[in-house]
N, C-alpha and C positions, 0 to 999 in steps of 0.2 A: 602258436602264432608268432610271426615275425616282428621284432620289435622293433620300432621308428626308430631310427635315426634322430638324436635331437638338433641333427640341420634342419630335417626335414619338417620340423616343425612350426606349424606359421604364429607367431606370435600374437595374441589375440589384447594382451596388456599394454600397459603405457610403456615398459619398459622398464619401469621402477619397481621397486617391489613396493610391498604394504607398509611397510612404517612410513617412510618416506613420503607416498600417497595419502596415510593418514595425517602426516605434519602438515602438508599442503593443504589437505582440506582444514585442517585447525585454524592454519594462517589465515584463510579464505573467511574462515566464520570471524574471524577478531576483528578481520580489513571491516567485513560488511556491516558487521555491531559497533565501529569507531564511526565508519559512515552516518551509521543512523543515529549515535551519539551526538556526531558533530550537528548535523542537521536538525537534531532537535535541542541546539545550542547553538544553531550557526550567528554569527556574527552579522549586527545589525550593519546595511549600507551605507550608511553615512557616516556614523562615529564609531562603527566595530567593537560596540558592546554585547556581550553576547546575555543580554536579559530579557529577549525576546518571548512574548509569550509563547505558549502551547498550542498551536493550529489544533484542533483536530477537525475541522472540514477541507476536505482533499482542496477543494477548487479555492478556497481561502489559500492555502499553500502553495499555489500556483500565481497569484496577485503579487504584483510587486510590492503592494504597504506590506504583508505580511513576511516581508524583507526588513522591518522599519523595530525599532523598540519603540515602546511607548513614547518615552520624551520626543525622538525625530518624529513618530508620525505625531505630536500635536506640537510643534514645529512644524512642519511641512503647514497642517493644515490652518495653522499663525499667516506663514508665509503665503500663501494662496490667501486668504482672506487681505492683508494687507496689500497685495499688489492688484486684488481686486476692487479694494478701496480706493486706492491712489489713481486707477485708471475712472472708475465710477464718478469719485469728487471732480475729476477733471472733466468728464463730459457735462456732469452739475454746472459746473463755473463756466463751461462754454456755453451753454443752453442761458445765462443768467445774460450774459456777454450779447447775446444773440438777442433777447429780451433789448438792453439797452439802445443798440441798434433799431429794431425793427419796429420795436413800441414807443418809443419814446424820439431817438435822435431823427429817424426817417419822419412822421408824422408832421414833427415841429418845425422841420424843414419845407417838406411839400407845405405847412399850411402859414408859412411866411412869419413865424410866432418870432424868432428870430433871424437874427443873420448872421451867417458863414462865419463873420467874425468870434462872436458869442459863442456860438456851436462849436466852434474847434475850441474856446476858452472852459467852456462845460466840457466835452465828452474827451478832451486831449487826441492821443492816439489810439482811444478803443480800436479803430478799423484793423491797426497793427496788433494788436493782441487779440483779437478774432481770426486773423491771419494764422498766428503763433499755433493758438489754439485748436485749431482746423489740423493743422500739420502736426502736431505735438499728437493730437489724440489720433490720428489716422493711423500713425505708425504702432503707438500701442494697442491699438485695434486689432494690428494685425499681427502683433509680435502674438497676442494671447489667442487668436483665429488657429494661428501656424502652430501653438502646444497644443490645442485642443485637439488639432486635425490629426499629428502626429502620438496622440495618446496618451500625452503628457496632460496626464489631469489635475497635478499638481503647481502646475504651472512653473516648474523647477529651471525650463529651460529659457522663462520670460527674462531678461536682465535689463531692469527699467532703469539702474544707474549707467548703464550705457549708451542709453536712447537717451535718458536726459543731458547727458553729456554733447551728445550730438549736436540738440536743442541747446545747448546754453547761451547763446546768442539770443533767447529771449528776456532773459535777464538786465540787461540794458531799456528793454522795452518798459519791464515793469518800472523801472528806476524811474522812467521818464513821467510813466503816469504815477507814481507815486508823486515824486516831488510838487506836479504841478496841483496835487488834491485838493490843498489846503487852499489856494488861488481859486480852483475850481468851484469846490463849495462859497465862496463866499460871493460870485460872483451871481450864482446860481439863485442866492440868500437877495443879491441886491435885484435881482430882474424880477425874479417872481413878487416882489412888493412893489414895483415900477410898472409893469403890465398885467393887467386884468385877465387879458383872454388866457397867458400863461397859467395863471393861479387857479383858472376854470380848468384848462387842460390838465392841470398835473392833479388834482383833486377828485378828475372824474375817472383818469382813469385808474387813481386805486382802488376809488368803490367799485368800477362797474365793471374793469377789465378783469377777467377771470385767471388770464395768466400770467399778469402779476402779482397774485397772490397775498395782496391787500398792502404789500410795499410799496414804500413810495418810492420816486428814483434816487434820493440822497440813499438810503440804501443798497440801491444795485449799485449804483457807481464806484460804493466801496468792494465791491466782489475782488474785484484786483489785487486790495490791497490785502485781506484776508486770505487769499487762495497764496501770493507770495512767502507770506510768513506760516503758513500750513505746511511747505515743502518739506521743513527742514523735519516736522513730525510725521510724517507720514514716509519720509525717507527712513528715519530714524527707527519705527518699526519693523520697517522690511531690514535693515539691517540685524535688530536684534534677530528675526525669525531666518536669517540668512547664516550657514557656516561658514566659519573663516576658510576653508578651501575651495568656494562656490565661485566660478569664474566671477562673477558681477558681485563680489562680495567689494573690492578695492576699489571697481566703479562706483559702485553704491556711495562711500565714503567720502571719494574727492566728490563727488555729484552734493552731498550734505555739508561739505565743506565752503564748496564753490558759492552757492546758493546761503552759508549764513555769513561769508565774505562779504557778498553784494547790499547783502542786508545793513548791516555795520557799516558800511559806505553809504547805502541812504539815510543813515541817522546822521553821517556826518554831516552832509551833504544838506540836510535838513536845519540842523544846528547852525549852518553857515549861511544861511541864508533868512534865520532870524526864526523860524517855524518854533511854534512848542511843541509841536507833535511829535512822536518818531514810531516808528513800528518795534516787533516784539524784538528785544536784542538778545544778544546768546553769548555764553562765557568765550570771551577770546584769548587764542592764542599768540603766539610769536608768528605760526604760518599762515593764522588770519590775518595777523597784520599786516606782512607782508602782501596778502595778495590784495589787503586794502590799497594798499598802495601803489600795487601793480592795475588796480583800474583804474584809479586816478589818472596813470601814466597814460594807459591805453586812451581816456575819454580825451586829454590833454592834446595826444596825438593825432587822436581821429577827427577833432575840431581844426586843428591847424593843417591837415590838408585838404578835408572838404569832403571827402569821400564818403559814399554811402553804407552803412558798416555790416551791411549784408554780404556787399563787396570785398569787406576787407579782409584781410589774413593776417595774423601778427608771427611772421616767421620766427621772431626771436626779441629776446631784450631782456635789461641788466648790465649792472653797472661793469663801466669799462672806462679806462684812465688814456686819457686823452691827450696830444700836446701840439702845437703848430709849428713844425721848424723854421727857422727863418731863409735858410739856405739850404742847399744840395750836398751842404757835405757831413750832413750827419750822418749818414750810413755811415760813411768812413771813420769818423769820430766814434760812433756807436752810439747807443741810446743813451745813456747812461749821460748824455752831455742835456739831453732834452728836457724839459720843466712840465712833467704830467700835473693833470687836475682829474679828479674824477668825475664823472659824466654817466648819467641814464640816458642810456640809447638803445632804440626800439626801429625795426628792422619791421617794416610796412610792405605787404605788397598787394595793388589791387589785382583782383580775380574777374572777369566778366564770366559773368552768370549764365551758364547752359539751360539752365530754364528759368523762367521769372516764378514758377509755382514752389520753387526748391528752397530749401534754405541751407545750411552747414550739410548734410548729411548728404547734398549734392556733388554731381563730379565738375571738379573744379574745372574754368576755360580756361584759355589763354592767361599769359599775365598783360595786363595793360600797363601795367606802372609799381615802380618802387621807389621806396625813398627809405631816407637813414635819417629818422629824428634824435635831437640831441639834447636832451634836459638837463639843467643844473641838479643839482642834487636839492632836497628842498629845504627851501627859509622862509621864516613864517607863516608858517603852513600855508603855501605855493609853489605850484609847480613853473617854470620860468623859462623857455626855451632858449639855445644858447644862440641859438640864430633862424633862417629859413630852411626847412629839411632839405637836405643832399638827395636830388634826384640821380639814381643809379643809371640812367641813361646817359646822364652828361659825365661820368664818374668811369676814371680806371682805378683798378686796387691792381695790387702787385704786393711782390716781398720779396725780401734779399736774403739768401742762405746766412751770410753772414752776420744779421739781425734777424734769425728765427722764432726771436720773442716779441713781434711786432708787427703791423702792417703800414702801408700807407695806400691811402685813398685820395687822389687830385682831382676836384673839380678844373674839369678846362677851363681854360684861360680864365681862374677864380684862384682858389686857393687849396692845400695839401691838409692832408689830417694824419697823423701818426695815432693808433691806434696798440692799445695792449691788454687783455685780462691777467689777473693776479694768477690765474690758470695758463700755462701754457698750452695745452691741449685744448683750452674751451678758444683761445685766441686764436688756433688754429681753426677750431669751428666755425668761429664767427665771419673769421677770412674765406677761408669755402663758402657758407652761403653769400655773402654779402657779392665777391666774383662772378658767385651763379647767375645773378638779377645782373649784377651790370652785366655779364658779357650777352643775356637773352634779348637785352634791350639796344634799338639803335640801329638801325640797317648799317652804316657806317663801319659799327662794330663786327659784325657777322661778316664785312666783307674783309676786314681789317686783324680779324682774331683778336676784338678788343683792344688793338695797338692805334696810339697815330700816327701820322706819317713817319714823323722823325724814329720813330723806335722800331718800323719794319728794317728788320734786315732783307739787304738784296743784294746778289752778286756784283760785282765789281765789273764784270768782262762780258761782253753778250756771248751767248750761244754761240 
């Protein structure tokens, strides 16, 4: 027989020989035994311990909890149960809200028991905190609709510190009906011993109305003030059941900060006006105090121009050192000749409202109006304005390269303000927006570039 040729031969192997092939397949067994090592120690999702129990049902292994260690999944299911709570207690306290209205303040009205006067001295501004509430629960309605829709059954993707951030503009509302509770009830105390038919009305319907639930309305009317001082605990929850890398984890925080701020303002606010009452108060900080004192500022300023505070915007504020030159030739002197004082100044701008059903979390209109409030710093525990707010419409700001630690702001045919922060960067900021508002406002401005006549440059020579 003729023997092949070992060209002619076709290769029918990988091309390796056998050791080789059998190291390979060795490798192949380690990789796929480290695999199923790992995996059944794989690393839990959220905090990457790997102390996950032992699946052994396939379709278990397949479910995202079965990603979870113990501790995260009874966290998760903390956290699901608390922001189920917090949305729950809120449709509670809207249904109570809705109560005081439709059983009590409607009725007493159609049947003439009072007058308009009285009625708004009993129920305050309920109408606006059913408002609040209507809008506050719609939205959480639908943040936990959209995880359910989407799968999320844990509710991991709800972040209610963000929504109520949104909302925080209702917080004033509460302030409002709290203060006046203690006027409320009393006056409530003096009618019902003054009219008869009242004392029949409110008697009959705790017996006989079924859903009020054999309350009388001195306890609904408190719902308010309990559902307020409830936030800071039912925040406080979801924070514990919340990780610190969980997008709405630092929401969550300023939202419980914000809210036991407001609180400790209405103690003050309470105190000040002779009350013995106060609601629950909470250990304060340096950063609660200050923001106590940033609503003060804000409430100070939004009484002195009048404006509706649904309307308002508070662009900016904080203190900034002030001074009035007497003449034109302090650039050239330089600052440094000027006599500052420091000054709390809050940078207002009104918004018109795109839709009247909307609140904060709407897109903002037009601006209508800005102005630059200017507060003393306080004495006597009082806030003092320094004068009538600087409308940015009547107002050019400008600055000179030469004093780049500074601006100035000229009311026409009024008076100038030199302006500086202990920052020079944040005094840059403050000159950027302040600019922005005046040059938006003013047809005069827009045709002018913000300039008046005397400051347009124009050629010397016609065309």
């Amino acid at each position: 027989a003729t023997r092949t040729k070992s060209a002619d031969v076709e290769r029918a192997d990988s091309g390796i020989g056998q050791m080789p092939a059998r190291k390979w397949r060795n490798r192949a067994s380690e990789t796929l035994s480290s695999l199923q090592a790992w995996e059944a120690h794989r690393p839990c999702t959220d905090c990457g311990e790997r102390d996950l129990p032992v699946e052994t049902d396939v379709q278990n292994c397949n479910q995202r909890r079965a990603d979870l260690c113990e501790k995260c999944r009874k966290r998760r299911t903390e956290r699901k149960e608390s922001v189920l709570e917090f949305v729950n207690t809120e449709a509670s306290y809207g249904e109570d809200l809705r109560i005081i209205k439709e059983e009590f303040y409607l009725p007493m009205q159609a049947a003439g028991l009072l007058s308009q006067e009285q009625l708004l001295g009993i129920f305050s501004n309920i109408q606006e905190l059913i408002d609040l509430n209507e809008n506050f629960l719609e939205i959480l309605q639908e943040e936990i609709d959209q995880a359910f829709d989407q799968g999320d059954d844990d509710l991991m993707t709800v972040c209610i510190g963000e929504v109520f951030l949104e909302f925080v503009n209702m917080l004033p509302a509460f302030q409002t009906y709290c203060l006046q509770q203690s006027s409320s009830v009393n006056m409530l105390n003096t009618l019902e011993k003054e009219k008869e038919l009242l004392r029949i009305f409110l008697n009959v319907s705790q017996n006989d109305n079924t859903a009020l639930r054999r309350m009388n309305l001195r306890s609904f009317l408190m719902a308010p003030l309990q559902r307020v001082t409830k936030y800071p605990l039912l925040l406080s929850r979801i924070i514990k059941a919340t990780t610190e890398y969980h997008p709405d984890h630092g929401s969550l925080r300023e939202a419980k900060s914000r809210i036991e701020s407001h609180l400790e303002h209405i103690n003050m606010k309470t105190k000040q006006e002779g009350n013995t009452w106060t609601l629950r108060s909470f250990r304060q900080d340096s950063k609660k105090k200050r923001e106590v004192i940033n609503i003060e500022m804000r409430e100070t300023a939004l009484k002195t121009v009048g404006w509706l505070r649904e309307e308002t915007r508070f662009v900016m504020e904080g203190s900034l050192q002030l001074a009035q030159p007497p003449d034109g030739q302090w650039v050239k002197k330089g600052s440094k000749t000027l006599k500052f004082q420091n000054m709390q100044v809050l940078l207002l701008v009104n918004m018109k409202r795109v839709s009247e059903s909307s609140l904060e979390s709407a897109e903002p209109g037009p601006v209508k109006d800005a102005v630059l409030v200017l507060i003393r710093d306080k004495n006597n525990g009082k806030f003092h304005l320094l004068r009538e707010p600087l409308r940015l419409s009547n107002c050019i700001v400008s600055t000179d390269p030469d004093c780049d630690d500074t601006f100035e702001l000229i009311e026409i045919r009024r008076e100038a303000f030199v302006f500086r922060d202990s920052d020079r960067a944040r005094t840059h900021h403050w000159f950027r927006q302040i600019r922005r508002y005046s040059r938006e406002l003013g047809s005069w401005k827009k045709r002018r570039n913000a300039l008046p006549n005397i400051m347009i440059s124009t050629p010397h020579t016609r065309p």
